[in-house]
C-alpha positions as CSV (number, residue, x, y, z in Angstrom):
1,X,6.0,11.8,42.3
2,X,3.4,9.6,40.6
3,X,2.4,9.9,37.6
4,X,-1.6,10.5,39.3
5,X,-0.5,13.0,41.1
6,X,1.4,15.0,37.9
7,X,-1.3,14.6,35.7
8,X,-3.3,16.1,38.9
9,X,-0.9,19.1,39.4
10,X,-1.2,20.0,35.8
11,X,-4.9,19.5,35.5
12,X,-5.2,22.1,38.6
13,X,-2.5,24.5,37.0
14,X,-4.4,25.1,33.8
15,X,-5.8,28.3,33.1
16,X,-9.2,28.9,33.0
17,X,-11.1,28.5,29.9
18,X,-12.0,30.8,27.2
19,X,-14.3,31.0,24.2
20,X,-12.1,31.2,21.0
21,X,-12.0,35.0,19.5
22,X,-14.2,35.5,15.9
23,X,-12.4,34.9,12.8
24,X,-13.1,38.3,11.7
25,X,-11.4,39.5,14.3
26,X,-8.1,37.9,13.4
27,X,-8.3,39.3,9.8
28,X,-9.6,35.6,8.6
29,X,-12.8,33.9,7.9
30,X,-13.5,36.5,5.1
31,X,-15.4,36.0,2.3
32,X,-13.4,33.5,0.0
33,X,-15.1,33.1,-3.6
34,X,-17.3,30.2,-3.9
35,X,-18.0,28.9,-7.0
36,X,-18.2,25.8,-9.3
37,X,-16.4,28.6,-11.8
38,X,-13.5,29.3,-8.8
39,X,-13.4,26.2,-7.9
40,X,-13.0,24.6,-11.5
41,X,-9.7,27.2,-11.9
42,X,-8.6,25.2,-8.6
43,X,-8.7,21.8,-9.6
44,X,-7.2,22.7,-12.9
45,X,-4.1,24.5,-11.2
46,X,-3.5,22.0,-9.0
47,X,-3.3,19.1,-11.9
48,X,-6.9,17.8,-11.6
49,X,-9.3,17.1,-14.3
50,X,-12.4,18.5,-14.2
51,X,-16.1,17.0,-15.8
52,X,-19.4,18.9,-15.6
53,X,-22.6,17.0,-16.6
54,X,-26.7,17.3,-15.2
55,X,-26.7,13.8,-13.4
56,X,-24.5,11.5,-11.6
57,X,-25.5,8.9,-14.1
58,X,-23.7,10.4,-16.7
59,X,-20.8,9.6,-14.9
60,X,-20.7,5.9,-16.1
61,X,-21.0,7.0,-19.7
62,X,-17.2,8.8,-19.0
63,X,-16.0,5.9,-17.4
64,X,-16.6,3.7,-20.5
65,X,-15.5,6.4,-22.6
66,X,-12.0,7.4,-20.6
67,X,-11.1,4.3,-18.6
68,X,-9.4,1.0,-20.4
69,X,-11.7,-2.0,-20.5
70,X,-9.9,-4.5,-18.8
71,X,-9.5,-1.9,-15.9
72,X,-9.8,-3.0,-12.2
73,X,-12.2,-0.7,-10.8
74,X,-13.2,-0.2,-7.3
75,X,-16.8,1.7,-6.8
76,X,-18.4,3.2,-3.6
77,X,-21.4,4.7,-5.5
78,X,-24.1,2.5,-6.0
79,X,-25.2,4.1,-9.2
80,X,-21.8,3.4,-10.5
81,X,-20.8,-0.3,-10.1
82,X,-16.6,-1.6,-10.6
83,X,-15.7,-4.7,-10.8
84,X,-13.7,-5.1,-7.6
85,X,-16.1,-6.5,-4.9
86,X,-14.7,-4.4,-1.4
87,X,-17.9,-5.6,0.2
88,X,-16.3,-8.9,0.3
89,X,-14.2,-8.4,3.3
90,X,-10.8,-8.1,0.7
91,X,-7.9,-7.2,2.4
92,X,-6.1,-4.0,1.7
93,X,-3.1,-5.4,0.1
94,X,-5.4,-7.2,-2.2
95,X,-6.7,-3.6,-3.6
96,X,-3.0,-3.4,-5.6
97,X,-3.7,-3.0,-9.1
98,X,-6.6,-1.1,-9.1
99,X,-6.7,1.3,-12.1
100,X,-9.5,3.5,-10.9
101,X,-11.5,4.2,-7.6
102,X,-15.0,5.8,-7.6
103,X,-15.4,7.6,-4.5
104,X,-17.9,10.4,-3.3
105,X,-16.9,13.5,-1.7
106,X,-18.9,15.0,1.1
107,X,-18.2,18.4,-0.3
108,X,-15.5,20.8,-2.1
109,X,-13.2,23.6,-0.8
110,X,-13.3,26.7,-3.5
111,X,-10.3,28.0,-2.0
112,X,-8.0,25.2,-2.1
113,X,-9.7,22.4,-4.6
114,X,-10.0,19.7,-1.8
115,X,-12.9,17.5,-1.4
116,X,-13.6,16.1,1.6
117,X,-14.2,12.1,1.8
118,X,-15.5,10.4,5.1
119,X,-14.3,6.3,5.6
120,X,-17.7,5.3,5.4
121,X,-17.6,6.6,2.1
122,X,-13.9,4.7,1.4
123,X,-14.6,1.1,2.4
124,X,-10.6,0.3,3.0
125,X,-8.7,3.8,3.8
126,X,-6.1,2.7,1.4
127,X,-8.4,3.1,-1.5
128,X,-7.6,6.8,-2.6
129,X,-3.8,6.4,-2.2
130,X,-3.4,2.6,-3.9
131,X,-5.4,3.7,-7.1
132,X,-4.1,4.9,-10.4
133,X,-7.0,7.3,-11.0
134,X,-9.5,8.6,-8.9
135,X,-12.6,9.6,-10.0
136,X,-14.5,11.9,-7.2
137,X,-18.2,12.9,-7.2
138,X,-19.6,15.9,-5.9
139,X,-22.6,17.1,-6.0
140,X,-22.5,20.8,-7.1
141,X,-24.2,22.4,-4.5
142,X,-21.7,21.0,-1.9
143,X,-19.4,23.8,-1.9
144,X,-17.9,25.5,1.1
145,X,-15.9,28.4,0.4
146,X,-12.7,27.7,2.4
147,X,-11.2,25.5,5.6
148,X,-13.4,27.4,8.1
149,X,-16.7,26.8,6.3
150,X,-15.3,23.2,5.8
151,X,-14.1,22.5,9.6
152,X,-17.7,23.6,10.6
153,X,-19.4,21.0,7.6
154,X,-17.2,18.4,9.1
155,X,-18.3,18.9,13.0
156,X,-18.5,16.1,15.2
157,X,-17.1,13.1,12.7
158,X,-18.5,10.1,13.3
159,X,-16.7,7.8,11.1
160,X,-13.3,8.4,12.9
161,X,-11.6,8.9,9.3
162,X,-11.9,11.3,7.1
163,X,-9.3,13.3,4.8
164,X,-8.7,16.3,2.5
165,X,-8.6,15.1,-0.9
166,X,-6.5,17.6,-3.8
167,X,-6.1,17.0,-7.4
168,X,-3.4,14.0,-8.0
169,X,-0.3,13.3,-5.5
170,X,2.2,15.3,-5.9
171,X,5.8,16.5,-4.9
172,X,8.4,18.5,-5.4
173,X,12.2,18.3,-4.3
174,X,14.4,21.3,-3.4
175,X,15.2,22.1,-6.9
176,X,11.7,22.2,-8.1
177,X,10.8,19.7,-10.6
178,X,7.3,18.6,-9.6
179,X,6.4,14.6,-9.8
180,X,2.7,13.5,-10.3
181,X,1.8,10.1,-8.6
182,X,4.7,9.4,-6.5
183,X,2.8,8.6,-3.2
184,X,-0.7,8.0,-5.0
185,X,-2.8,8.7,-7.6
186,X,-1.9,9.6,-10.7
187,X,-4.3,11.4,-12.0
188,X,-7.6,12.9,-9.9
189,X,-11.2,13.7,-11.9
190,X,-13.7,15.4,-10.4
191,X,-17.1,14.5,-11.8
192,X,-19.2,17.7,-10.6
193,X,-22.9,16.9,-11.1
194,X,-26.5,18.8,-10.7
């Protein structure tokens, strides 16, 4: 048989269509809490650091108060310049040895602590995995209270990339003992502001 003709005769066997059943029917897609407070307990549990302040701008004052001087950093806020130019067409083996990258999330998860972070908003995808330190930005009324709520936010992408962001990397092996930073960051801030 041809391949055509398969793909034909699987096409034709397929069952009609139907629309997917209500979350509430399932026993999920109930309320979740959704707060900055529930969501704050999240990011602590899962080893991320948490900073409240009025205005985004107050978010350089922390960098020149927590990050070294000499650090390479890599910005993709406006309001917050770095040092490392990735508007100059760098390649992403050249982003080694950055201390710290500045990134803004679309929006929070309360039930889980991840932030969701579009490529638009990356520059190189590599960014949030070749970096020390992330520090993340998120407005504070960009909260969605769990994965449904979030996979609805998200909708039709139109970057092509996106990912789920949570706290620093992290893993653990059979017998428990938990390493920070093995296959990324080190150490995640999220700089909650508004």
């Amino acid at each position: 048989m041809s391949r055509t003709r398969i793909l034909h005769a699987v096409r034709q066997a397929q069952p009609e269509a139907r629309p997917l059943p209500a979350l509430d029917s399932l026993g999920v897609g109930g309320q979740s809490p959704c707060s900055l407070a529930h969501l704050t307990a999240i990011l602590d549990f899962i080893g991320a650091r948490v900073v409240r302040a009025p205005r985004l701008e107050d978010a350089a004052l922390w960098m020149r108060e927590n990050l070294p001087p000499d650090a390479k950093i890599a910005s993709r806020v406006t309001a917050l310049p770095g040092n490392v130019d990735l508007a100059a067409g760098i390649h992403p083996h050249d982003l080694d040895g950055i201390h710290c990258a500045v990134i803004p999330a679309r929006f929070a998860v309360c039930e889980n602590g991840a932030v969701w972070v579009e490529e638009a908003d990356l520059g190189h995808r590599v960014l949030p995995v070749i970096a020390e330190q992330l520090l993340i930005l998120l407005h504070a009324e960009d909260l969605v209270a769990n994965m449904h709520a979030a996979y609805q936010r998200i909708g039709q992408m139109t970057s092509g990339f996106g990912l789920f962001l949570a706290g620093p990397s992290k893993t653990a092996d059979i017998e428990q003992c938990l390493v920070i930073g093995a296959h990324g960051a080190r150490g995640a801030t999220v700089f909650i502001w508004g």
